[in-house]
N, CA, C and O atoms as a GROMACS GRO file, in nm:
protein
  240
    1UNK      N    1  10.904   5.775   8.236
    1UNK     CA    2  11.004   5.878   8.244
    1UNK      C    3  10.950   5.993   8.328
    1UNK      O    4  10.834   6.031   8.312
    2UNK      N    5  11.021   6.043   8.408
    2UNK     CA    6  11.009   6.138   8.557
    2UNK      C    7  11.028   6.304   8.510
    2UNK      O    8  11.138   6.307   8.453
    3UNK      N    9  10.984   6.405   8.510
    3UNK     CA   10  11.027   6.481   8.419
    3UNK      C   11  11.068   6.564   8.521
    3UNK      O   12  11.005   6.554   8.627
    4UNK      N   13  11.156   6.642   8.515
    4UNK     CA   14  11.211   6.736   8.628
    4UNK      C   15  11.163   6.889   8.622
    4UNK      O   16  11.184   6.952   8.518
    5UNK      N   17  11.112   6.938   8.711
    5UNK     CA   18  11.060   7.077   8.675
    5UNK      C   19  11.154   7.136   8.657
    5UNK      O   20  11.266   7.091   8.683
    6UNK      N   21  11.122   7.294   8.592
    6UNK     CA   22  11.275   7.337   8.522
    6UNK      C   23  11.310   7.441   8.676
    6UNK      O   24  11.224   7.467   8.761
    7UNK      N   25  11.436   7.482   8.682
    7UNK     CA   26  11.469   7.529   8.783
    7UNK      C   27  11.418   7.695   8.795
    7UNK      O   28  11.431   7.756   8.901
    8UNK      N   29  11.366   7.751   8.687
    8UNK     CA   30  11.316   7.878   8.635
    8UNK      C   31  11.152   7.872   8.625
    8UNK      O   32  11.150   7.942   8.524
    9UNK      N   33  11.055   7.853   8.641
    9UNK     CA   34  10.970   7.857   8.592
    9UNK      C   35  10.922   8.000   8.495
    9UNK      O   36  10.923   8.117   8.534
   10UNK      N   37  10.885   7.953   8.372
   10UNK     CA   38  10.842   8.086   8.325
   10UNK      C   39  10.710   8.109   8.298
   10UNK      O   40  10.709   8.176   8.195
   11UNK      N   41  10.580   8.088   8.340
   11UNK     CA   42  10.449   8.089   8.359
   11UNK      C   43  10.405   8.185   8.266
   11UNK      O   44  10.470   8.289   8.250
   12UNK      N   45  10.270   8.156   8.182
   12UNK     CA   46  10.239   8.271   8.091
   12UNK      C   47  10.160   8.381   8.198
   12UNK      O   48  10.104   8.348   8.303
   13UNK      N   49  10.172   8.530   8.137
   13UNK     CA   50  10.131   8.595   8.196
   13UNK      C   51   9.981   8.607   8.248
   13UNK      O   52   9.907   8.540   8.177
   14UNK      N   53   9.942   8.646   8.310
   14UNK     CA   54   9.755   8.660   8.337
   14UNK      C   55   9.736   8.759   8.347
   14UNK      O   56   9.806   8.841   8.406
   15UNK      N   57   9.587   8.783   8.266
   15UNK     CA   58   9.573   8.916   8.237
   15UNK      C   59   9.478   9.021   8.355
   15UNK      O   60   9.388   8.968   8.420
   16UNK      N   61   9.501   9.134   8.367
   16UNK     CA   62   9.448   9.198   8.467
   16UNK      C   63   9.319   9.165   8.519
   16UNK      O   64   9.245   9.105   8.442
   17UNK      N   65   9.270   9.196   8.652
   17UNK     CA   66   9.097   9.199   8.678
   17UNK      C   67   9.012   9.321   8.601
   17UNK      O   68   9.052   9.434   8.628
   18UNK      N   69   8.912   9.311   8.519
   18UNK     CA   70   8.880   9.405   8.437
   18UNK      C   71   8.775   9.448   8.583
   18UNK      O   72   8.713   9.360   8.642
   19UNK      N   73   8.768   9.638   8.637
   19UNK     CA   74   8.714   9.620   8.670
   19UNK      C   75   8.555   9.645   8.696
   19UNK      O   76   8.494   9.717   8.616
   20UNK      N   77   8.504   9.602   8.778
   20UNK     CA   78   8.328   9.586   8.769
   20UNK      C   79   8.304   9.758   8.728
   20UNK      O   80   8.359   9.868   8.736
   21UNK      N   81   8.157   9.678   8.672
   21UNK     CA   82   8.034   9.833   8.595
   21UNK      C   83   8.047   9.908   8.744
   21UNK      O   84   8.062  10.024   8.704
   22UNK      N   85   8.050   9.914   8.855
   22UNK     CA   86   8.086  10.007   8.936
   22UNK      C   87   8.173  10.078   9.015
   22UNK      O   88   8.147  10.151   9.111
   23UNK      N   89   8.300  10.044   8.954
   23UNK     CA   90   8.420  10.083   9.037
   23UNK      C   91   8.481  10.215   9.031
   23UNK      O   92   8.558  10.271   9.109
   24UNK      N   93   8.414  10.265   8.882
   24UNK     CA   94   8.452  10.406   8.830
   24UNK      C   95   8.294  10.490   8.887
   24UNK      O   96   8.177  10.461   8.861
   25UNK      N   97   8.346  10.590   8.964
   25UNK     CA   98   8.276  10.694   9.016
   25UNK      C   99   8.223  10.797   8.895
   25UNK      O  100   8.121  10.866   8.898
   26UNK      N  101   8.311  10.788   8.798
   26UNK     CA  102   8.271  10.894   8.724
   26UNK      C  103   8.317  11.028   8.748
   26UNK      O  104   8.323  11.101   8.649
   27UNK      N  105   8.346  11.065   8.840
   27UNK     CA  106   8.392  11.212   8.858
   27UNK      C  107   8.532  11.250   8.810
   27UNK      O  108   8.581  11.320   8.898
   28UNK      N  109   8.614  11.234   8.715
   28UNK     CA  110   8.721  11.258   8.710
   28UNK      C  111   8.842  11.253   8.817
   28UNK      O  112   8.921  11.344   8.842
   29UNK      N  113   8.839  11.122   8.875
   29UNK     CA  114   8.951  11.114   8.978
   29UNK      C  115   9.086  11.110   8.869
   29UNK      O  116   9.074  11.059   8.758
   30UNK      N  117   9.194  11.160   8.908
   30UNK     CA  118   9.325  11.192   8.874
   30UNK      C  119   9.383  11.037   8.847
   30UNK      O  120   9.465  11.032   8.756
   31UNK      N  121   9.346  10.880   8.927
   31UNK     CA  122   9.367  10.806   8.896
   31UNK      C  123   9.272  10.698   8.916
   31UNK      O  124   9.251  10.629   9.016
   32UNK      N  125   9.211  10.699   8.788
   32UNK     CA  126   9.066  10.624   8.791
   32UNK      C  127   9.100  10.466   8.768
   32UNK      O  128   9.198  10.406   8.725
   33UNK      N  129   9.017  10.442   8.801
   33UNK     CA  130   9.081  10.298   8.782
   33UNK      C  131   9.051  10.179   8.661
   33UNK      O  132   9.088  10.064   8.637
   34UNK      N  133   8.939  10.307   8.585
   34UNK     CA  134   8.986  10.260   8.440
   34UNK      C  135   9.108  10.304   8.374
   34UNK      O  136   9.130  10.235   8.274
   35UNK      N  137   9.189  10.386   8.393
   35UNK     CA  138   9.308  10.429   8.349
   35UNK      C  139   9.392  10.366   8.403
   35UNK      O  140   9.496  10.362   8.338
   36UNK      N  141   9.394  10.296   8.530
   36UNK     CA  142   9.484  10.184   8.622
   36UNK      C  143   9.464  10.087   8.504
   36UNK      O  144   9.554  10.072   8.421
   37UNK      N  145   9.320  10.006   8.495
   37UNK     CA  146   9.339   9.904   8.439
   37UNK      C  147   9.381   9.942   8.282
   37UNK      O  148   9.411   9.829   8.242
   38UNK      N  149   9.395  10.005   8.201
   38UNK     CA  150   9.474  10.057   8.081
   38UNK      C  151   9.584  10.015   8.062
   38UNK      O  152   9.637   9.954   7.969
   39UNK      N  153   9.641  10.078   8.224
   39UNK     CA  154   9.772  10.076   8.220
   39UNK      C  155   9.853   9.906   8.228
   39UNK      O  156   9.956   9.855   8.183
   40UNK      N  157   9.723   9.857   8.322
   40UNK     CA  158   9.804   9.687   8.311
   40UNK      C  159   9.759   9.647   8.202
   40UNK      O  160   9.833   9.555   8.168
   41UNK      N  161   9.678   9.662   8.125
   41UNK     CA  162   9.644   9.593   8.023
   41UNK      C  163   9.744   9.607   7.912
   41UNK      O  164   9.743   9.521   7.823
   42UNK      N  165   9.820   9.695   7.909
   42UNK     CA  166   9.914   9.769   7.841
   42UNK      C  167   9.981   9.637   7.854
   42UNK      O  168   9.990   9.540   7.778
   43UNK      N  169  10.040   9.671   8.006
   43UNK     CA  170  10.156   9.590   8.064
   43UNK      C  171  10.173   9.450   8.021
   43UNK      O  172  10.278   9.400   7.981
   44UNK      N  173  10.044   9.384   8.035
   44UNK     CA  174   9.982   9.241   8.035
   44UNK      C  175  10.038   9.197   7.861
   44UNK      O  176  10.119   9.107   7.841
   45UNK      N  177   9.989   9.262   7.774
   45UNK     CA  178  10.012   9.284   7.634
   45UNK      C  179  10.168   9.263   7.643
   45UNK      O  180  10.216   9.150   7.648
   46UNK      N  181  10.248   9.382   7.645
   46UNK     CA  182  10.378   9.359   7.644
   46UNK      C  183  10.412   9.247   7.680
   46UNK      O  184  10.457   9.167   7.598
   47UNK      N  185  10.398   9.214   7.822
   47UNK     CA  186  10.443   9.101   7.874
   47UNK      C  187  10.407   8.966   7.807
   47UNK      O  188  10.472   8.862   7.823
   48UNK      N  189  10.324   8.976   7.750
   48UNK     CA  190  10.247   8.862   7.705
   48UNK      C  191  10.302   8.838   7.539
   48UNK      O  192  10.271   8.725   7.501
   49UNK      N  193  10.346   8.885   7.477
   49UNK     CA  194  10.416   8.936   7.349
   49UNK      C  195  10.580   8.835   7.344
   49UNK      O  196  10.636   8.763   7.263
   50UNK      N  197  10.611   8.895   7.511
   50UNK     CA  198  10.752   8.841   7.529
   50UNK      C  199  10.729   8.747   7.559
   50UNK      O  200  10.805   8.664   7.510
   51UNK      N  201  10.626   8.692   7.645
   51UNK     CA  202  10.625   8.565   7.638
   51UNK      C  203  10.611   8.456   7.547
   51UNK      O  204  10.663   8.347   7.570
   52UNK      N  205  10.568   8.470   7.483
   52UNK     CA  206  10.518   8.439   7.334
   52UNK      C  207  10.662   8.438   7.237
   52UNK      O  208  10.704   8.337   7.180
   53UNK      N  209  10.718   8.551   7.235
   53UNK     CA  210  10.830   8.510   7.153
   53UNK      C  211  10.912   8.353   7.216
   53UNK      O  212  10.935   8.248   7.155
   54UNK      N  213  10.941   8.393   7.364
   54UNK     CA  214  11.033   8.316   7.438
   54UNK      C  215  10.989   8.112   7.451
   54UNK      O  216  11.055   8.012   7.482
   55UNK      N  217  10.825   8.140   7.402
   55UNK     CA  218  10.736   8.008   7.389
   55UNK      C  219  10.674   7.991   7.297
   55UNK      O  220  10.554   7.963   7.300
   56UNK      N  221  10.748   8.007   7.185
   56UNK     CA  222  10.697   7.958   7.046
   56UNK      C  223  10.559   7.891   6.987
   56UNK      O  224  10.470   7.935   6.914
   57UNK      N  225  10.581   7.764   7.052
   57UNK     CA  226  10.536   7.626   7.012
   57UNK      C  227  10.380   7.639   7.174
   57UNK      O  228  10.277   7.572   7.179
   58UNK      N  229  10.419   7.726   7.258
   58UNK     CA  230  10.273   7.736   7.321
   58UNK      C  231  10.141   7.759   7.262
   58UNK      O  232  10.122   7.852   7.183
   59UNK      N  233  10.041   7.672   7.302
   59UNK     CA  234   9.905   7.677   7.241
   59UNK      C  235   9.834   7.872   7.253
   59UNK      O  236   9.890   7.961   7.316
   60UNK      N  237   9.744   7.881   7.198
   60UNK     CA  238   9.700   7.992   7.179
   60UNK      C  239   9.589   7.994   7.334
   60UNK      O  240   9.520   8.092   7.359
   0.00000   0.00000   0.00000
């Protein structure tokens, strides 16, 4: 039996690049990019939540 891909794909989400022990300067930049990655990690979560409702029966 041939299985047909679905016409939607709904792919689980992937979670942000955490990033490297040197990417933060340390000086208080206004948008550091540990506070970037916060913010997707946030995102990633949410998203990942809904996905989860919408895919029940998906493995952990």
């Amino acid at each position: 039996m041939t299985r047909i891909p679905d016409a939607f794909p709904d792919p689980r989400p992937q979670p942000p690049e955490e990033p490297g022990p040197n990417e933060c300067c340390g000086s208080g930049c206004p948008l550091c990019v540990l506070d970037l990655y916060a913010d997707e990690l946030a995102r990633y979560r949410r998203e990942l939540a809904a996905w989860k409702q919408r895919h029940p029966d998906a493995p952990e």
